[in-house]
SEFIGU-297122 format. One line per field, with one value per residue (C-alpha): residue in one letter; chain; x, y, z. Coordinates in steps of 0.001 Angstrom, whole numbers, plus 500000, padded with zeros to 6 digits. Example, Ala and Ser with C-alpha at 12.3 -4.5 7.8 and 13.67 -1.06 7.14 Angstrom:
BEGIN
resn <- c(A,S)
chain <- c(A,A)
px <- c(512300,513670)
py <- c(495500,498940)
pz <- c(507800,507140)
END
This chain:
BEGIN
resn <- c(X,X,X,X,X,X,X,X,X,X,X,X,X,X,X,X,X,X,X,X,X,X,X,X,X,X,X,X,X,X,X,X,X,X,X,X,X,X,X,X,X,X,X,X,X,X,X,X,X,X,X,X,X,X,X,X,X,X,X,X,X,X,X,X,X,X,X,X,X,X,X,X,X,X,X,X,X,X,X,X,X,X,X,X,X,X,X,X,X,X,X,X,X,X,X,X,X,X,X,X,X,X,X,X,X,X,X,X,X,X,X,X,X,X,X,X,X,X,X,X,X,X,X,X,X,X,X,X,X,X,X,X,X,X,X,X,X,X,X,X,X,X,X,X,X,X,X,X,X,X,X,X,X,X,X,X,X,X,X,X,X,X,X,X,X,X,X,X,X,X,X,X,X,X,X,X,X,X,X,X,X,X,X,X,X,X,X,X,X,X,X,X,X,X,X,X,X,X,X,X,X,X,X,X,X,X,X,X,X,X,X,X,X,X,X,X,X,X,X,X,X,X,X,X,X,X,X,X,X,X,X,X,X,X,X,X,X,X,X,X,X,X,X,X,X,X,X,X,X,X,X,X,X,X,X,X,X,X,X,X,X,X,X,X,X,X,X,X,X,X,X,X,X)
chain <- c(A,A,A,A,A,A,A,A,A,A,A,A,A,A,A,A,A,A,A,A,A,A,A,A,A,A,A,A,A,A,A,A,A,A,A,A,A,A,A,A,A,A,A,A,A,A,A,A,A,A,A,A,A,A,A,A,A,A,A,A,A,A,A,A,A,A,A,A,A,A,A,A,A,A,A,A,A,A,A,A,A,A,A,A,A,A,A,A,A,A,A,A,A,A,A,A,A,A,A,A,A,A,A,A,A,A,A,A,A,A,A,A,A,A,A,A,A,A,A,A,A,A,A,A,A,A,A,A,A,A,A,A,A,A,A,A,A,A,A,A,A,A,A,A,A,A,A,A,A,A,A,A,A,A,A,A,A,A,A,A,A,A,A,A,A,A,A,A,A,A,A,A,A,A,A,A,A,A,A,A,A,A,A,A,A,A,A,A,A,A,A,A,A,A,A,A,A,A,A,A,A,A,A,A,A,A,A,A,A,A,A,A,A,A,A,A,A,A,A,A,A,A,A,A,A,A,A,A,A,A,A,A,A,A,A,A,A,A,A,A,A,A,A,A,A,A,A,A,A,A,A,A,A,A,A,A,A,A,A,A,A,A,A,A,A,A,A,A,A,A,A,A,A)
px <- c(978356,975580,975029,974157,973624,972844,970548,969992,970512,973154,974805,978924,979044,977773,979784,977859,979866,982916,980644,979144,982536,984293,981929,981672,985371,985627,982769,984437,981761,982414,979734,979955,978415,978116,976617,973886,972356,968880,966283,962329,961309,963400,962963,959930,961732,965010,963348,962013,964942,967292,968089,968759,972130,970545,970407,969733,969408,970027,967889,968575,965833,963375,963711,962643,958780,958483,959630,957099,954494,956712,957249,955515,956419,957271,958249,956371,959022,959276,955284,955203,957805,956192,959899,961914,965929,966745,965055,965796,965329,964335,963271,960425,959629,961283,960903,961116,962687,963283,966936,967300,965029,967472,970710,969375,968446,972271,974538,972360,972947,976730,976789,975071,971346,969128,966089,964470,961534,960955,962408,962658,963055,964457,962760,959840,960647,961278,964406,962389,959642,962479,963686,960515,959662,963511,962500,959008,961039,963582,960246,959735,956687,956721,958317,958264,958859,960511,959656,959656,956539,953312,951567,954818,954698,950640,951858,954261,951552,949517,952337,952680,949049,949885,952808,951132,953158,952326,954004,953153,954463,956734,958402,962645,962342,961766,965688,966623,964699,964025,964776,964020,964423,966653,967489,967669,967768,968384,967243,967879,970999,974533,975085,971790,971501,968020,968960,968957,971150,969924,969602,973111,970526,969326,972788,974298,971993,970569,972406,972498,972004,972983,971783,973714,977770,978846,980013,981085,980482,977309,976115,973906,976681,979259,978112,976591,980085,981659,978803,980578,977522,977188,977156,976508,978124,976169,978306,977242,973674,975090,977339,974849,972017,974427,975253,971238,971108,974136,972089,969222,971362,973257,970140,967070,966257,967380,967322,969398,972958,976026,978801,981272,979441,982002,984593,982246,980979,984753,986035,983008,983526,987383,986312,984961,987778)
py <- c(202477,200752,196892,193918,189740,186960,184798,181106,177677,176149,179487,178860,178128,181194,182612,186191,188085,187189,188889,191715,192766,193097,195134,197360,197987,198688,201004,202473,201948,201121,198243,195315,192180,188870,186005,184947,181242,182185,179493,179749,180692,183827,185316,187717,189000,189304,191914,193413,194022,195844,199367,202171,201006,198070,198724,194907,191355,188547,184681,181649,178562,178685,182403,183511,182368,182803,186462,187626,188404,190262,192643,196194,196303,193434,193986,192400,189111,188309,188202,185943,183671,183638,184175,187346,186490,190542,192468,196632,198455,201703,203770,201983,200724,196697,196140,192978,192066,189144,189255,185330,185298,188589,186530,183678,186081,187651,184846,183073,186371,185746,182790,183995,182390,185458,183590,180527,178426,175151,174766,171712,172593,169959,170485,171826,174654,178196,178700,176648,179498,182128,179742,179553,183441,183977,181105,183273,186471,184811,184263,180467,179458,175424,174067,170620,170296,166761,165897,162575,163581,163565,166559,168712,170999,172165,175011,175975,175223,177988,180286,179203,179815,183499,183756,182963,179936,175961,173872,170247,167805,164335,162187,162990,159137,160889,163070,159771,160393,164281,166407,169297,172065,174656,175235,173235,174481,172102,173178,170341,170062,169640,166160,165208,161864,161920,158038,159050,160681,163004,161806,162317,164121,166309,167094,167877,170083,172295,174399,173389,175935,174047,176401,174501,174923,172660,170215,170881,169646,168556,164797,166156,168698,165619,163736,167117,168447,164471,164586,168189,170017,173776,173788,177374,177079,177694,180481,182838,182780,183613,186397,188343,188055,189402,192555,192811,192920,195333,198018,197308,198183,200925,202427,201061,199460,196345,198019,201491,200203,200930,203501,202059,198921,196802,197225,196635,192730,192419,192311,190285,187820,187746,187330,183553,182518)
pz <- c(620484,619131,619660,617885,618181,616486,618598,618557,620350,619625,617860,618225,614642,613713,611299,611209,614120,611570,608519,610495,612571,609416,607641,610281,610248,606820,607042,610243,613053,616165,617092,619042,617553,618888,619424,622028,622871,623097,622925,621853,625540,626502,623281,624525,627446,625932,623299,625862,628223,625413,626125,623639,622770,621053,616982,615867,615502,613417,613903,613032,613198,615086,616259,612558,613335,616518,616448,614172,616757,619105,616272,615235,611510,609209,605709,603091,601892,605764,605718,602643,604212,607563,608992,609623,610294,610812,613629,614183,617220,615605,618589,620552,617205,616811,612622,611304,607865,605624,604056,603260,599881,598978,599768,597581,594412,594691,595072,592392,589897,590883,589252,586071,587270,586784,585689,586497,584741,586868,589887,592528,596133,598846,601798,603694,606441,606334,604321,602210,602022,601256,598399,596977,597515,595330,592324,592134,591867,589128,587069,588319,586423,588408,591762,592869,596715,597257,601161,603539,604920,603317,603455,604381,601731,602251,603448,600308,597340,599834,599601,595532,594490,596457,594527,591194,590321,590860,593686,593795,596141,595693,597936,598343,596325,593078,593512,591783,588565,588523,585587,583687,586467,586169,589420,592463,596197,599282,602911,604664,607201,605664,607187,606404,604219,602100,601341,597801,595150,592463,588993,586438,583945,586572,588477,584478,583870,587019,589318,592717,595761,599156,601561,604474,604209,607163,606649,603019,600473,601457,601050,598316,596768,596685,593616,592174,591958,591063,587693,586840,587624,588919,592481,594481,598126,600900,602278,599106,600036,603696,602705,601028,603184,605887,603522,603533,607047,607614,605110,607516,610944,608573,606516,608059,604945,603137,599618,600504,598948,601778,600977,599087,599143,597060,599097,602215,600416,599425,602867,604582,601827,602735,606122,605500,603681)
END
């Protein structure tokens, strides 16, 4: 029986052992996958300590940086990003792979967004980084990072001149009058309140990917959804990054479709409801 975690501190609400256990079901394996509280520190010698019956992990914040070191093979997105969420213990070999900027491109293209021209992005961090990696991929040609802090988003125009696409910075002041983006995507904490709320034109007229889900809606997804505007849940981007991963533990790569895939998303998707 092969195992598998998700690691993180805190990591109760972790709703990927309900994802992953039910997609192993369907696809009738017999893993056990849970969930660990695993802080920054013990992340080195917990890699080190698995045995063969290991197969894979899944991080959450911070573990997605601070694992890249510790690993022998990194796939390209999770080197752009600077973050890996999916780690597999193939042999003596521990791979490294980026399945968040995937789970942003697919539950977009379930709501009909396949292509993107400007783009404003809440927030600074890593998910932040896989949001911008998935607007570059759906053809982005502009981003504007809206941040508290100065500065915060030096590290994004880097990533956006590598990308081939412009990122300038504005304070989260200017949500109040932004407009013309087709798509906006907030990485900031559920609960969080910016102290602002986005402009009418700009929640009419741009779909809205909350990455958090909890609680939901979101103090940002609130008046999106009040205005009538398109709002994409949180738990989509989750849902299929998770599928990403489970092709990953199943296939050792995050672009080799499952068996019977359909049936696979349909029951991890039932699994959150």
């Amino acid at each position: 029986m092969h195992r598998l975690a998700v690691l993180g501190s805190p990591i109760e609400h972790s709703k990927s052992p309900t994802l992953h256990r039910a997609a192993y079901a369907q696809l009738g394996l017999d893993w056990q996958y849970t969930a660990i509280d695993l802080d920054r520190p013990r992340l080195p010698a917990f890699l080190d300590t698995r045995d063969e019956s290991w197969r894979g992990l899944s991080l959450t914040m911070p573990l997605k940086q601070d694992v890249l070191p510790l690993l022998d093979d990194v796939d390209q997105v999770a080197v752009q990003a600077g973050a890996a969420n999916t780690v597999l213990f193939d042999g003596p070999t521990l791979r490294g792979f980026n399945t968040d900027v995937g789970g942003i491109v697919r539950t977009l293209g379930e709501h009909g967004l396949d292509s993107v021209h400007r783009g404003l992005l809440i927030g600074g961090g890593a998910t932040a980084a896989s949001a911008l990696i998935a607007m570059a991929q759906l053809g982005a040609a502009h981003v504007r990072v809206l941040v508290r802090r100065p500065g915060a988003a030096s590290p994004l125009q880097a990533l956006g001149t590598s990308l081939g696409l412009a990122v300038d910075e504005a304070p989260i002041a200017d949500l109040a009058t932004a407009d013309g983006a087709d798509l906006v995507v907030s990485t900031v904490p559920g609960g969080t309140d910016l102290g602002v709320a986005a402009s009418d034109a700009l929640a009419r007229h741009a779909v809205l990917l909350d990455a958090a889900y909890d609680p939901w809606p979101s103090r940002l997804a609130a008046p999106w959804l009040a205005t009538g505007g398109t709002v994409v849940h949180g738990l989509g981007m989750l849902l299929h990054q998770a599928l990403l991963q489970v092709r990953v533990f199943v296939n050792g790569d995050q672009h080799s479709p499952l068996d019977d895939e359909d049936a696979v998303l349909a029951v991890m998707r039932e699994s959150l409801s």
